[in-house]
N, C-alpha and C positions, 0 to 999 in steps of 0.2 A: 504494500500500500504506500503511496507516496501522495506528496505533499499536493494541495489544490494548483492548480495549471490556470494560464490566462484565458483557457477555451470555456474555462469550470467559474469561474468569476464574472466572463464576460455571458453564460447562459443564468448566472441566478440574478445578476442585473437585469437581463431583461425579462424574466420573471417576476421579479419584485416591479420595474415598473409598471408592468399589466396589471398586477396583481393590486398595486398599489394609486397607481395614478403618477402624472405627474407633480399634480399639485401634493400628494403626500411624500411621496417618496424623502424628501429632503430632510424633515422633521423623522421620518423613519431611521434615516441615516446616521443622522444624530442622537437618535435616542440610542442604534447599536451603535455609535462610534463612544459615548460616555458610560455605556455597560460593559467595554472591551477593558476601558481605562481605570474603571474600578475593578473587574475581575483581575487587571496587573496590579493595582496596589495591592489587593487584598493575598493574591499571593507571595507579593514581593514581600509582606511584612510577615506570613506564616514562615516563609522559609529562612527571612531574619530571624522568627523568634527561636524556628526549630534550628538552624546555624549555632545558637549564642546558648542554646541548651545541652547542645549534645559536645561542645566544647568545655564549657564548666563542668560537665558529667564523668568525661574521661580523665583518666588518670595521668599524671604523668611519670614516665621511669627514667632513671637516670640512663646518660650514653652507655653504652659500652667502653669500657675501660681500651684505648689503644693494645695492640701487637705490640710485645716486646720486638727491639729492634735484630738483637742479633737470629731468631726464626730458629732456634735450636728445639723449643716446644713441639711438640706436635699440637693436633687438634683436638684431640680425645686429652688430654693434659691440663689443670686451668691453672694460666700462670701464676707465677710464685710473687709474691709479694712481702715487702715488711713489719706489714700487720698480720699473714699468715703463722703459725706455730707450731711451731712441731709437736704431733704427740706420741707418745711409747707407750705401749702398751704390755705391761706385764702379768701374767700370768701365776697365781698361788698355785705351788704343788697341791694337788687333793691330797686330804688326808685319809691316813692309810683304814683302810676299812677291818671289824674286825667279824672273825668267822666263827 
């Protein structure tokens, strides 16, 4: 489906003036030319107010922290940093069960 053509505008014109006269036609014209221009406000300001809603709604997350430069990492890897810490993990012998 595509958009209205000059053949498709120039047959509802002369429909509308048959249908209309020519003494109305112009008042008809005006009355669709000021219903066109409220149905653009009326959406221009819905989809400012849906814009300015779904902006303040979403979250924000911080960047991605850059690639270290030297590319020794792999991908499966997340780099090291100096707030990271090492932890050890030890291990208490069981004790010995008695039979």
């Amino acid at each position: 489906m595509g958009s209205i053509g000059p053949a498709e505008i120039f047959v509802v014109l002369i429909v509308a003036l048959v249908v209309l006269g020519p003494n109305r036609l112009p008042d008809a014209a005006r009355s669709v030319g000021k219903a066109m221009a409220e149905l653009r406000r009326m959406t221009s300001g819905v989809q400012a107010e849906m814009r300015d809603a779904f902006s303040e709604a979403l979250p924000t997350y911080p960047s991605q922290p850059p690639a270290p430069a030297g590319g020794t990492e792999s991908a499966h890897t997340p780099p090291s940093s100096p707030e990271r810490a090492e932890i050890t993990v030890v291990r208490e012998p069981d004790p010995p069960t008695s039979a």
